[in-house]
N, C-alpha and C positions, 0 to 999 in steps of 0.2 A: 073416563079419567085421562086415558091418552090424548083427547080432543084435547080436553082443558088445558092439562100440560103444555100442550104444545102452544094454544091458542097464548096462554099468558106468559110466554118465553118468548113468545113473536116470531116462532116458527112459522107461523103461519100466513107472515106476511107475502105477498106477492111480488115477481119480479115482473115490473112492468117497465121497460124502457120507454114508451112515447105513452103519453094520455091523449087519447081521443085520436081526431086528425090533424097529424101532422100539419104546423104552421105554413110551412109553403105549399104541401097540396090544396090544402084550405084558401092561400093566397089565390093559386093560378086558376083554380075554380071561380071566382070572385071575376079578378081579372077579365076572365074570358065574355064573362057577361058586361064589362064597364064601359060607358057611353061618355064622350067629352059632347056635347054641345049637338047631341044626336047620334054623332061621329061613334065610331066601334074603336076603342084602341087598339096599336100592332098584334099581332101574337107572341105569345110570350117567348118562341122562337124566332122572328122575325129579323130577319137580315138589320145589319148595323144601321146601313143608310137608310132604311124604311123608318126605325124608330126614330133616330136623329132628325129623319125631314117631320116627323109629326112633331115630336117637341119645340121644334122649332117653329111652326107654327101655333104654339100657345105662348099667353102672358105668363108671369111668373104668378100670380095668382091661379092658374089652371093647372101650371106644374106643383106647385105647393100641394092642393088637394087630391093631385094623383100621387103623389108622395106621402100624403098621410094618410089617405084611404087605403091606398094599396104598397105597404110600403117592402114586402120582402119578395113582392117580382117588380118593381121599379129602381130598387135599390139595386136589383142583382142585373137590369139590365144594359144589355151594352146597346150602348147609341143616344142613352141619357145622356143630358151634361154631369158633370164631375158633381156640383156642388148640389145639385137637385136626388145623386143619388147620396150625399153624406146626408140630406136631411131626410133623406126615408128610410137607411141604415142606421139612424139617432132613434127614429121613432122606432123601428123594427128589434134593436136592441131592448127598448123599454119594452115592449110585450113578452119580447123570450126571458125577457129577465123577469119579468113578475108571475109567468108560467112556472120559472124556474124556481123561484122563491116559493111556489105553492106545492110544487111537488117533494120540495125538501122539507116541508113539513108536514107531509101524505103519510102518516101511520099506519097507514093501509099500503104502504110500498115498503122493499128492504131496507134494512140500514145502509146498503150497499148503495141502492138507487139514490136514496135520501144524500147521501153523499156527494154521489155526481153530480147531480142537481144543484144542491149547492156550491160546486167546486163551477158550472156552470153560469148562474147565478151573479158569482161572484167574477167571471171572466166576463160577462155580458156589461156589467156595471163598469168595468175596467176599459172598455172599448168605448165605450158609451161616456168617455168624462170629457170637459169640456175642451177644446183645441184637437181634438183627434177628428183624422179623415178617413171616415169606412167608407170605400169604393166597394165592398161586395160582403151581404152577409145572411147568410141560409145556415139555420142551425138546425135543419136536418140533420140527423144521426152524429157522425162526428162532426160535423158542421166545416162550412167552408167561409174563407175569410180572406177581406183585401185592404188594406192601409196607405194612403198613401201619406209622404215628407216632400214639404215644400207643395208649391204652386202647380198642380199641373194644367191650368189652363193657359198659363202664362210660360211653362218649362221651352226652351229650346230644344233641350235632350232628355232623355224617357230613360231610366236604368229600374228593369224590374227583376227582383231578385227571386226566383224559382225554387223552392228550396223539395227536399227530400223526406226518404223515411218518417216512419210517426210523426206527421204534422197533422195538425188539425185542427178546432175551436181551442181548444183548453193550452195543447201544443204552441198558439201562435207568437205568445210572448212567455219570457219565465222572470220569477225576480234572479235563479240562482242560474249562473251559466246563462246569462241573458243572450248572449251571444250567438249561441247556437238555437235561437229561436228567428222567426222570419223577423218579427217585428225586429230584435233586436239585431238584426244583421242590416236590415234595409235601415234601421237607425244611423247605425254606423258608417255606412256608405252613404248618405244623405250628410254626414258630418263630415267628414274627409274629402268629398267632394265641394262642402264650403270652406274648406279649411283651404285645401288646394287652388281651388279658383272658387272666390268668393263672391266675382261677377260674373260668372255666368250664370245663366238662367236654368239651374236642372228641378229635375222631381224624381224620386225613386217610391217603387212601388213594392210594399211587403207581398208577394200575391200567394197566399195559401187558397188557391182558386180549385184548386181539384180534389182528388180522393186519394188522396196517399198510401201506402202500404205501409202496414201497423206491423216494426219489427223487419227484420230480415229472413224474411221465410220467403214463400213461393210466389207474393205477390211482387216482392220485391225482384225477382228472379226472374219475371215474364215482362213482356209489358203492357199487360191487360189495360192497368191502370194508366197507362203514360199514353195510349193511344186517347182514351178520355181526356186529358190532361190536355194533351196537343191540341183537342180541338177547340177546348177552351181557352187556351192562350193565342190562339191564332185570332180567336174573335177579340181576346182582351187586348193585342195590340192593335187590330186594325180599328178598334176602336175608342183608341185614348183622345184626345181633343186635339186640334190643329194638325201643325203638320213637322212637329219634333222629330227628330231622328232615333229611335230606341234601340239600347243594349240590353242583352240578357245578361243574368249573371245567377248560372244553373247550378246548383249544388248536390251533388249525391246523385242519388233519383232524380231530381230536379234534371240532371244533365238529359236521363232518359227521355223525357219528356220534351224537353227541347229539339232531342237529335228529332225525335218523330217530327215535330213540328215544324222544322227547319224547312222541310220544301215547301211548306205553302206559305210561311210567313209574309206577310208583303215587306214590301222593298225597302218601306220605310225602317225596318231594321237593319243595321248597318253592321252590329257586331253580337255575337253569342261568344259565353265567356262560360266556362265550364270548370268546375272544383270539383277534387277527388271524386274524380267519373268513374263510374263500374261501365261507360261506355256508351255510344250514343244510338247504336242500332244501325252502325252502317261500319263500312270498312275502311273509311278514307272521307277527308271530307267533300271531295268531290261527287262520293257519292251521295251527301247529304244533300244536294240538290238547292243550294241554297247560297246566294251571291254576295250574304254576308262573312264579315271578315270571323273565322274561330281561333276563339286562343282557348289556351288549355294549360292547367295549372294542377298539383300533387305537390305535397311534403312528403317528404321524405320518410317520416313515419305513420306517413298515413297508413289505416290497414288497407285500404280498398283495394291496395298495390296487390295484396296477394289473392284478390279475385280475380279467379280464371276467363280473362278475356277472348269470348268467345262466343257463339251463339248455336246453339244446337234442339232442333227440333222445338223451336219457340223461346228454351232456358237460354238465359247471357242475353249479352247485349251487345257484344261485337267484339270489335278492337279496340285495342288501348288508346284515348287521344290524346298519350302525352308521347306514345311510341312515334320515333321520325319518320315511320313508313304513314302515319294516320293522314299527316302533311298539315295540322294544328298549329299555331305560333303558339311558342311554350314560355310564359310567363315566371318571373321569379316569385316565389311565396317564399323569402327567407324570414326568418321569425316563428312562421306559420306553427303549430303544433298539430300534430296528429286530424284525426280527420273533420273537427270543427272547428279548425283557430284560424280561417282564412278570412274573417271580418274581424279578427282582432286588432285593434289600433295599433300600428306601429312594426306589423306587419308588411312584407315583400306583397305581398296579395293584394292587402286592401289598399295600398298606396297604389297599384297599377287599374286594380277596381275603380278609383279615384280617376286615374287619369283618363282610362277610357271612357268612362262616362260623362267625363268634360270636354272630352275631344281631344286630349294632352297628348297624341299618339306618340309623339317625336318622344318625351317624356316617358313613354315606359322601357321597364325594365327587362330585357331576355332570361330567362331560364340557364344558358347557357355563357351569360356574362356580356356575349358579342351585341350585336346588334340585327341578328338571323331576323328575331319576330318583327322587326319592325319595316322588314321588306318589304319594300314598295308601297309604302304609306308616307314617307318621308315630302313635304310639299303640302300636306292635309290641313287643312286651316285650325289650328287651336282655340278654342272658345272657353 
């Protein structure tokens, strides 16, 4: 009688998070066995310039059929062209979304599950509509995800916005508070940047590329996850196309992840720009080992201000990089609200966000009113 009960209330359904094997271990399985023209393709780890020199030795007919045969480790990899991996992140979208559509109707899973699935489902549909550029997308677990606005094979300048805390698939864009989502940030700074200079050539990159820390708890607190992160963004810039000049623009957590990053970046990044940082894993930016230019930016009612900057047996993150000992150029965010209004239009932030990813250097604004930040850049060609 208690079976029954249960079984006909749906107690008895199952929580099952992934059906079967996982989409991308399934992919790189695949992958590992695939042949172009007899040839073995890269590994699915394989150094930037390895894969870039083999695609580039195929027509666009060879790249097509590696992008639709194998489309969620082509799509996610670096050294593809830009536009070979949006067409394998189009088709890799249509499979997770009709997995996902199947398992929102699996009677045999929770209400719970049935839920995500569909809230999944319906994120995968939304990425997947037509004029949109997925640069990176693995919907493993929370899933990871990259967007790009405007032209990046054409871009002169690279601005990629790193964002923080609870990001993820579902995370990467919102209708409500669009703003504090990546997509909707790297929107807005792809729009300000044509609004300000409307002939220069840029591209800004949404990059929810890592594993975020769900919440402000202890993941948030270490930087287990920002060491992953770093290595992934080291590969994501050294492997954009041509030979653009790229800025960060790290937000939150995002900052953590950056500061790791920072020494091995290649050269070709010129500026790392940091919002309401809980700190960057160093003490000064000197010691961040890194010849790019950092500015560093806080409202005033951000809470972050009242995170203990510091670092103690692994916990914190360092020093503060808006404190004058950090040696940071410290940006005006007036307008800014609390600690997600720094991409909001009309904004102290997003106008100097603007400028530096146009190259407007002379054009931004100090923190401090004077003209301290914009030391020894004065002469820098504006584009």
């Amino acid at each position: 009688m208690v079976l029954l009960m249960l079984a006909t209330t749906g107690w008895t359904a199952v929580h099952r998070p992934e059906s079967g094997v996982p989409l991308r271990t399934a992919a790189l399985a695949a992958w590992a066995k695939a042949r172009v023209d007899g040839r073995p393709v890269p590994r699915a780890d394989a150094p930037v310039r390895t894969v870039a020199r083999f695609f580039a030795g195929l027509d666009a007919d060879r790249r097509a059929r590696l992008a639709d045969g194998h489309p969620f480790v082509v799509g996610n990899l670096d050294g593809v062209p830009a536009p070979v991996r949006y067409r394998a992140n189009l088709v890799g979208l249509e499979r997770a979304g009709r997995a996902e559509n199947a398992r929102a109707h699996d009677v045999a899973l929770t209400p719970a599950d049935r839920a995500t699935a569909a809230r999944r489902a319906h994120r995968f549909a939304s990425l997947a509509a037509p004029g949109r550029q997925i640069l990176a997308f693995d919907p493993t677990g929370g899933g990871l995800v990259a967007e790009v606005f405007g032209d990046l094979d054409r871009a002169r300048r690279v601005s990629v916005v790193v964002p923080g805390v609870d990001t993820d698939l579902i995370t990467f864009e919102r209708t409500q508070r669009r703003l504090t989502a990546p997509a909707g940030m790297a929107r807005a700074l792809y729009g300000a940047q044509r609004a300000s200079a409307p002939e220069s050539r840029t591209a800004v990159v949404a990059w929810a590329g890592y594993t975020a820390p769900a919440g402000v708890g202890m993941d948030a607190a270490t930087g287990r996850l920002a060491f992953d992160g770093a290595a992934r963004l080291e590969s994501l810039t050294a492997a954009l196309p041509g030979d653009a000049s790229v800025a960060l623009f790290c937000h939150s957590y995002g900052s953590v992840v950056c500061g790791v990053a920072a020494h091995a970046l290649p050269g070709r990044v010129t500026d790392v720009v940091v919002a309401g940082s809980p700190g960057m894993r160093a003490h000064s930016v000197a010691a961040l080992g890194t010849r790019a230019r950092v500015w560093a930016t806080r409202d005033e009612g951000d809470w972050i201000a009242d995170v203990p900057h510091l670092e103690v047996g692994g916990l914190g993150h360092g020093a503060d990089p808006v404190s004058p000992a950090f040696g940071a150029r410290l940006l005006s965010s007036a307008g800014a609200r609390n600690h997600t209004g720094y991409f909001e239009p009309g904004t102290g932030s997003l106008e100097n966000f603007a400028r530096i990813g146009t190259g407007a250097f002379t054009s931004v604004v100090c923190a401090d009113g004077d003209h301290g930040c914009r030391h020894g850049i004065f002469g820098l060609e504006e584009n």
